[in-house]
C-alpha positions in Angstrom: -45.1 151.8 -81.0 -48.5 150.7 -80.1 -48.6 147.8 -77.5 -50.1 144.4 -79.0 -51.1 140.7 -78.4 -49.0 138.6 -79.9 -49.4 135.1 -78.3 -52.5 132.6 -77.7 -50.6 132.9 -73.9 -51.0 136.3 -73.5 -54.8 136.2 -74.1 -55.0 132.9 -72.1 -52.9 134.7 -69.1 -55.5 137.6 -69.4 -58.4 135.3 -68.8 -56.8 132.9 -66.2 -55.9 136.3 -64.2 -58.8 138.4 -64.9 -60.8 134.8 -63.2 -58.0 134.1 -60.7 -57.1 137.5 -59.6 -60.1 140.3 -59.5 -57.6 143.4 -58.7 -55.5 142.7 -62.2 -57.3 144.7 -64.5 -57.2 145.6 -68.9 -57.9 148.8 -69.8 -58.0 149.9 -73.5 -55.0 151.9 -74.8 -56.5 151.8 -78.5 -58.3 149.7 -80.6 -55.0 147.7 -81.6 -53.3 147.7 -77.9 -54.2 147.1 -73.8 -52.4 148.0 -71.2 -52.3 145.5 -68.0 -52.8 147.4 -64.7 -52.8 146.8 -61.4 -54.5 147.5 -58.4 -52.1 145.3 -56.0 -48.8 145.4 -57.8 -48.0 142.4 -58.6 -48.1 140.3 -55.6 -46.9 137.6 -55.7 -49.7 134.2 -55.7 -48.4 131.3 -52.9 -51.4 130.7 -51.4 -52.2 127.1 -53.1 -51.8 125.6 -56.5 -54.3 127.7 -57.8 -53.1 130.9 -57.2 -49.8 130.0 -57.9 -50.1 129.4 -61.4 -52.1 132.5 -61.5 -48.8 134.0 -61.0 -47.2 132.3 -63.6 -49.5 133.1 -66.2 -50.0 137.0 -64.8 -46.5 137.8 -65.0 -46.2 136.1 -69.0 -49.2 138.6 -69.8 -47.5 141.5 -68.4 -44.1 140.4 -70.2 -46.3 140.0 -73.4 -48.4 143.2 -73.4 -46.0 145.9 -72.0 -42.4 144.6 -73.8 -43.7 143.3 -77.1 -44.6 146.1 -79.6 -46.3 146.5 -83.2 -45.8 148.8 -86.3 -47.1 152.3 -85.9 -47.8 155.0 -88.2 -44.7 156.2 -88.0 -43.0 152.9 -89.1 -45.7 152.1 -91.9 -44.4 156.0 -92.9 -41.0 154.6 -93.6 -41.8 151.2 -94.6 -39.3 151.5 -97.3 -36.2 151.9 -94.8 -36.8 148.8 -93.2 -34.5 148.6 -89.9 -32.7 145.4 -89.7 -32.7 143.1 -86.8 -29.4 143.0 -85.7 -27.8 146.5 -86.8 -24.4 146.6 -87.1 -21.9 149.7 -87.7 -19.9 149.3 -90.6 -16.3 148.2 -89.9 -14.1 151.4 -89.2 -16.5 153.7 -88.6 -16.0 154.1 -85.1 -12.6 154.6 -85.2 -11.7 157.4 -82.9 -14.6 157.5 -81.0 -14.9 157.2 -77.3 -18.0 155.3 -75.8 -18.7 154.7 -71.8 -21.7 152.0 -71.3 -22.8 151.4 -68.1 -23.8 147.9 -67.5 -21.3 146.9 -70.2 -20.3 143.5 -68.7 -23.6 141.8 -69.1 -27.1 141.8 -71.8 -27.5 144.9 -73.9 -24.6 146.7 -72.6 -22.0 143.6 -73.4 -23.6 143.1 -76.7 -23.4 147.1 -77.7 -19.8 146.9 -76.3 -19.2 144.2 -78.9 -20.9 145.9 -81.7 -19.5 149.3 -81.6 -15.8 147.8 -80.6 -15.7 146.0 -83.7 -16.6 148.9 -85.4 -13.6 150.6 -84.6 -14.5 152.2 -81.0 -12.7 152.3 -77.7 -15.6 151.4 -74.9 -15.0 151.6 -71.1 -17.7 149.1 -69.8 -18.9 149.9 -66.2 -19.4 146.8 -63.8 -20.2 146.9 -60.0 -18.2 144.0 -59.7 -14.2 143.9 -61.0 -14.5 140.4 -61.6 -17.3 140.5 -63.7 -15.9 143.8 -65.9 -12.4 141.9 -66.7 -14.6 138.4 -67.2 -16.6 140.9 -69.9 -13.2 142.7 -71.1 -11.4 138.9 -71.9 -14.9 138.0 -73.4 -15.2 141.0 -75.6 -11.4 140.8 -76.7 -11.6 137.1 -77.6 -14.7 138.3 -80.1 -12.6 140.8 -81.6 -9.7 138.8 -82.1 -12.3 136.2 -83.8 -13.5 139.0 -86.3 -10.6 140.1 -86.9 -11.1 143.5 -85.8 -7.7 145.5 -85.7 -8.8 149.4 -84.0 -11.4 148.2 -81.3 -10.7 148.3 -77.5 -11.9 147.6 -74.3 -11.7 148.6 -70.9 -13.4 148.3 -67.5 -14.2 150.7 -65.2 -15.7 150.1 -61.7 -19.5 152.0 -61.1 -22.5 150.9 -59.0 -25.1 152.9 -59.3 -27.0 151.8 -56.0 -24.0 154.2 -54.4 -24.0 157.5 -55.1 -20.4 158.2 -53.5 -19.2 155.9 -55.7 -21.5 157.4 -58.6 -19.5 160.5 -57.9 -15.7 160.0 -57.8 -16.6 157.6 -61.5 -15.2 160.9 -63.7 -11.9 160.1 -61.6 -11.7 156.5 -62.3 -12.5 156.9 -66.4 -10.0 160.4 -66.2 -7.3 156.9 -65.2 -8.2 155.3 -68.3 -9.0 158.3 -70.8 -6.9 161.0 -70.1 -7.4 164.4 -72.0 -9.7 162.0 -74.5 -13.2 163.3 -74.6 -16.2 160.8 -74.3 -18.6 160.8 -77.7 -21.2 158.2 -76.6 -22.4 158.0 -72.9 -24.8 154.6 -73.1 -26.9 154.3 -69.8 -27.9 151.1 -70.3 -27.7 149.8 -66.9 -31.3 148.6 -64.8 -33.1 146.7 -63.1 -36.5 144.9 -63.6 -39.5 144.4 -61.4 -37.6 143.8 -58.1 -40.6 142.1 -56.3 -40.3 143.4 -52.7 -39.5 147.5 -52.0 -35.4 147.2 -51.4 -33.6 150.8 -50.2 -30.0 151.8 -51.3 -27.3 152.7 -48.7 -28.1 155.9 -50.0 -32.0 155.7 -48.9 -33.4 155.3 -52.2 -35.9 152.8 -53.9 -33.3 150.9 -55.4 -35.2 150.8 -59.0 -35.5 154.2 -58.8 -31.8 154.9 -58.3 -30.4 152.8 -60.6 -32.7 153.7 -63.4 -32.7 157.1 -62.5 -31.1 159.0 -59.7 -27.8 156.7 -60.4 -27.5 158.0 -64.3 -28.8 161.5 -63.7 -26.0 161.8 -61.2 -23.2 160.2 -63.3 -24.1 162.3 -66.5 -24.1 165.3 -64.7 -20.9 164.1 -62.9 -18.7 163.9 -66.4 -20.5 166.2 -68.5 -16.8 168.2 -68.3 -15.6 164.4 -69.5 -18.1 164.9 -72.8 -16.9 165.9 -76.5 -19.3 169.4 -77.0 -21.1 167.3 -79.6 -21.5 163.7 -77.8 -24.3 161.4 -77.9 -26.3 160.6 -74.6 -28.1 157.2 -74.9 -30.9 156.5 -72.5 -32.5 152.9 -72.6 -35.8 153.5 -71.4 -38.7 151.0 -72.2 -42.6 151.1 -73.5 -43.0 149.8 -70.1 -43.1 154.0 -69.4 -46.8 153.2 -69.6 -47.4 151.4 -66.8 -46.7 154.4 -65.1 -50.5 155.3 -66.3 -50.6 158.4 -63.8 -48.1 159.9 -64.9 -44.9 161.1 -62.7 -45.9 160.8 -59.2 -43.2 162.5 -57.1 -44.5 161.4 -54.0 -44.1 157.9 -55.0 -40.6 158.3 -56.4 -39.3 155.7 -53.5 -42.7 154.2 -53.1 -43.8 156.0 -50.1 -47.3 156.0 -50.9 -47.5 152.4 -52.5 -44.8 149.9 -54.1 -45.3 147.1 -57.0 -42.6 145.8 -59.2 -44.0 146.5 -62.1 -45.2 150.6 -61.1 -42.2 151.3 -59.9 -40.2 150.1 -62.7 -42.5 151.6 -65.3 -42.5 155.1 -63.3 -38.4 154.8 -63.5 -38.5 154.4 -67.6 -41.0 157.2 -67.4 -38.4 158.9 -65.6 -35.6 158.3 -68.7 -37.6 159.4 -70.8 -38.8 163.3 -69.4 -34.7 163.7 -68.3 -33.7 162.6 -72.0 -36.7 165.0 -73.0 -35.2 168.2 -70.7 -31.6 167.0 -71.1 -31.9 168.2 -74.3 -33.8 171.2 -74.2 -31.2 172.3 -72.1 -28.3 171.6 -73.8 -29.8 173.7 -76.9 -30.3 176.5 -74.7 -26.5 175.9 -74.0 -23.7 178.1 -76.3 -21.4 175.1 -75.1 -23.7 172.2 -75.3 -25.6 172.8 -78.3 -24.5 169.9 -80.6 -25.5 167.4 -77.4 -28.4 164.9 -78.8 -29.9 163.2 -76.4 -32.2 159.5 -76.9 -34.5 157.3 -74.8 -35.2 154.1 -76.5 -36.9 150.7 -76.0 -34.9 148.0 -76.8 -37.5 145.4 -77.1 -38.4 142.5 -74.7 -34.7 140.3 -74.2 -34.9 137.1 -73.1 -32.2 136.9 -70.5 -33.9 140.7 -68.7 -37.5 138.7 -68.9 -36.5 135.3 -67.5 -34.5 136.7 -64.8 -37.8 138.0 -63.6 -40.8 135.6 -64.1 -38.2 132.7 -62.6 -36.0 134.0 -61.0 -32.3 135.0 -61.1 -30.7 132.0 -59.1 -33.1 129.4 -60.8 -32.7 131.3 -64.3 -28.4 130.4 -64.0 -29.6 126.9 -62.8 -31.9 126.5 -65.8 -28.9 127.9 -68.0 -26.6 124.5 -66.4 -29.5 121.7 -65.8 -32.1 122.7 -68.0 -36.0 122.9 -67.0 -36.5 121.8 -63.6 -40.5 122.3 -64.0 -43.0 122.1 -66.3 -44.1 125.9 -65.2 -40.4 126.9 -66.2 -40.4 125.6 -69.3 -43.5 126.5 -70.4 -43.1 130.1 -69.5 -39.5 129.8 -71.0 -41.0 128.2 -74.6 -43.9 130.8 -74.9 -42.0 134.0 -74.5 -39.5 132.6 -77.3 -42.4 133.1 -79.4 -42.5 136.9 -79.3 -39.2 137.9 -77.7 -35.7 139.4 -79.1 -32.1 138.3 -78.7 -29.7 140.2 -77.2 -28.2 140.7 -80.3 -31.4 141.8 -82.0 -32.6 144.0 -78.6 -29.2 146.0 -78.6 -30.0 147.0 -82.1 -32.0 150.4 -81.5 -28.9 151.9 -78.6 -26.3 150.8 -81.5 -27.9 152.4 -83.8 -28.2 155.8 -82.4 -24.8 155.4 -80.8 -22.9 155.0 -84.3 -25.6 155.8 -87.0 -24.1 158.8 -89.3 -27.7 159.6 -90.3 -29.0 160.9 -87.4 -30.8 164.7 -87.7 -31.4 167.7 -85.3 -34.9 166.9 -85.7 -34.7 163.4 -84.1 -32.6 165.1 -80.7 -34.6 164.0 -77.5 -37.1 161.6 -79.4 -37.8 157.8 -77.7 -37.3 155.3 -80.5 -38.2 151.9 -81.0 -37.1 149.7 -84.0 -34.8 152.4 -84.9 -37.5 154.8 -85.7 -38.7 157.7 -83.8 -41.5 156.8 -81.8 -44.7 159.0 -80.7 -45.1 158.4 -76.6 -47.8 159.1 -74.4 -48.8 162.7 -73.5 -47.7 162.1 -69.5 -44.0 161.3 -70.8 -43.8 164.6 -72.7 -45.2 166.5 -70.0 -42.8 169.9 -69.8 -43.3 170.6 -66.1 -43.2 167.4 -64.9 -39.6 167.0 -66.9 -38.6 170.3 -64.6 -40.1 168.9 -61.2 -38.5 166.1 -61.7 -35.0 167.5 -62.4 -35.2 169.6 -59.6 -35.6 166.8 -57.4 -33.3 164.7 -58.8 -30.4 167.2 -58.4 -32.0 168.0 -54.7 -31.8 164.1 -54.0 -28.6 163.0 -55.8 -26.7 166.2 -54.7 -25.4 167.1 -57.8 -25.8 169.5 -60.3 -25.7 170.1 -63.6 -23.2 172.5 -65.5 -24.9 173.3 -68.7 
C-alpha cells in the first residue's frame, strides 16, 4: 500500500524537523505518499531542549509515514472482500496442523500463537529466554482453556537468533518436541526495531541484520527436511522496505559504510522480502518443493513494537506500571493511538496467510498488506539482487540450502 499522512502530528513533526534538523529530508513517493529520509540516520537530539524535542517529534513522523499505510488500487479492486481487523480462523480448522513461530512468547508472534491454537493448531513458540517461552506457554493455555478450545496446543522451544550455533542445532530441539510430525507453517516473525547505536552479534553481525535476516535465512534452511512438501513460509517484513531507498546495498549489510536505526532496519525488511521473493522461485523449480508458498507481509504499525522505540524499552515497562512520567511520553503515546493497530488487529495479515484455505498459486511469493496482495517497489523485486543476496547469506550464515 501507498504510504500516507494520517495525523495533524505527522505534518507538525515534518515541519518542526524539516526547521530543527536541516539533514532530515521528504522526498515525494507519489502524489498521495512521502517517504522520510535521512541524511544522518536518526541521531539522536540531546544537545538542549530544543533539539531534544526535535527528536521526539522526528521519530513520531517516521513512525507515522513509514508504518501507517492507505488503500491502493489493488484494495479499491477488491473493495467488496473487505478484510476484517482482527481475522480469525474458524474453530477446527487447524486441526492437524503443525506451526513453529519464532518470537512466539511476545507481540505478533504471542498473539498468532493464540489465534491459530484456538483454531485447532499445535504451535511451538521460539523464545531466547526459557522463562519467558513457559511464561508465554501458561499464558497461551489459560486463553484456551477460557475459549474453550479442546484440539489446540502449545509448546516452547529455545532459539536466539543473534547466535547462529544455536540457530543451527534448533531442528534438534523441535525433532524433541515433534518427532516424525512435519511442520505446515514456519512464521518468522521474530525482529527488532531501530536499535539506535550499531550493536555486533557474537557471531560478528549487525545485530538487526541477523535477526531479521541472517538468523531466519539460516533456520529455514536449517529445517527445511523438518517441512511438510507443501508448507507455508511466513515472512513478516514491513513497508518500512522503503527506507531502504537505494536499494540492497551489500556493502552496508553490517553497516560498514554507514549505520542509522532506521536504514538498517528498513534494508533488513528489504531483505525479507527478495529471500521470500527467490525462496519461492526456487522451491517451484524444485520436484520436491513445489507446493512451498512463500509470504512477506506488513503487519501494520503495533503499538507495543513502536513505543518500545520512540521511549524506550525500560521506560515503556515503567510507563506499562506507573503510567506517563512526562508530558513528551504521553503525548507521543496519545498521538500514535490515533493511527496505530492492536496487536490483535496487526497479527491479522501473518494469520491470515498462515490458516486461510483460499490462498492461490498466483499469490506464492507476493508481500501483502491488509490481507491483500500488495504491489512493492521495483528495488524489492529486483531478481539479481534476490540472487546476490542469497549467496551471501549462505556464505555468511554457513549454511545451505537443500532445495
Amino acid at each position: 500500500m501507498k504510504l500516507t499522512v494520517t495525523t495533524a502530528l505527522a505534518t507538525s513533526a515534518i515541519l518542526s524537523v524539516s526547521a530543527f534538523q536541516p539533514n532530515i529530508r521528504c522526498s515525494r513517493v507519489s502524489s498521495r505518499a512521502v517517504r522520510l529520509t535521512s541524511q544522518a540516520d536518526d541521531t539522536d537530539a540531546t544537545l538542549d531542549r530544543r533539539t531534544f524535542f526535535a527528536s521526539i517529534v522526528q521519530k513520531a513522523a517516521v513512525a507515522s509515514l513509514v508504518l501507517t499505510s492507505s488503500p491502493s488500487a489493488i484494495d479499491v479492486a477488491n473493495a467488496a472482500d473487505v478484510f476484517p481487523k482482527v481475522y480469525k480462523p474458524a474453530a477446527n480448522s487447524m486441526n492437524g496442523k503443525l506451526v513453529v513461530i519464532t518470537g512466539g512468547n511476545t507481540g505478533l508472534g504471542l498473539e498468532s500463537v493464540k489465534r491459530l491454537a484456538a483454531a485447532g493448531a499445535t504451535v511451538v513458540l521460539t523464545s531466547r529466554d526459557a522463562g519467558k517461552g513457559r511464561k508465554a506457554v501458561d499464558e497461551v493455555t489459560t486463553y484456551l482453556d477460557a475459549n474453550g478450545v479442546q484440539g489446540g496446543k502449545v509448546m516452547a522451544a529455545n532459539l536466539d537468533l543473534c547466535d547462529l550455533d544455536n540457530v543451527k542445532t534448533f531442528n534438534n530441539r523441535l525433532k524433541e518436541i515433534i518427532g516424525d510430525k512435519k511442520v505446515d507453517v514456519l512464521m518468522n516473525n521474530a525482529g527488532v526495531m531501530a536499535i539506535p547505536d550499531l550493536t555486533l552479534t557474537k557471531d560478528g553481525y549487525e545485530k538487526t541484520f541477523q535477526t531479521n535476516h541472517l538468523g531466519h535465512f539460516a533456520l529455514t534452511a536449517t529445517i527445511m527436511p523438518l517441512l511438510a512438501s507443501n508448507a507455508r513460509i511466513i515472512n513478516v517484513s514491513s513497508l518500512g522496505y522503503q527506507f531502504a531507498g537505494k536499494g540492497l546495498e551489500l556493502d552496508n549489510l553490517n553497516g560498514e559504510k554507514q549505520y542509522g536505526p532506521w536504514s538498517s532496519y528498513g534494508l533488513s525488511k528489504l531483505e525479507n522480502i527478495l529471500f521470500t521473493n527467490e525462496l519461492q522461485k526456487r522451491a517451484q523449480q524444485s520436484d520436491k518443493w513445489s507446493g512451498l508458498t512463500a509470504f512477506s507481509l506488513h503487519p501494520g504499525a503495533v503499538q507495543t513494537d513502536l513505543a518500545r522505540y520512540l521511549i524506550g524499552e525500560e521506560k515503556f515497562n515503567s510507563m506499562k506500571e506507573n503510567g506517563f512520567s512526562s508530558w513528551t511520553d504521553k503525548l507521543v503515546m496519545e498521538s500514535m493511538a490515533k493511527f496505530i493497530k492492536t496487536v490483535e488487529e496487526g497479527a491479522s495479515t501473518q494469520v491470515y496467510l498462515a490458516a486461510a484455505d483460499n490462498i492461490t498459486p498466483s499469490m506464492a511469493g507476493k508481500f501483502f498488506d491488509n490481507g491483500k496482495v500488495e504491489k512493492v517497489n521495483g528495488f524489492a523485486t529486483d531478481d539479481e539482487k534476490a540472487k546476490e543476496l542469497w549467496a551471501v547469506s549462505e556464505k555468511l550464515s554457513g549454511v545451505q540450502f537443500k532445495l
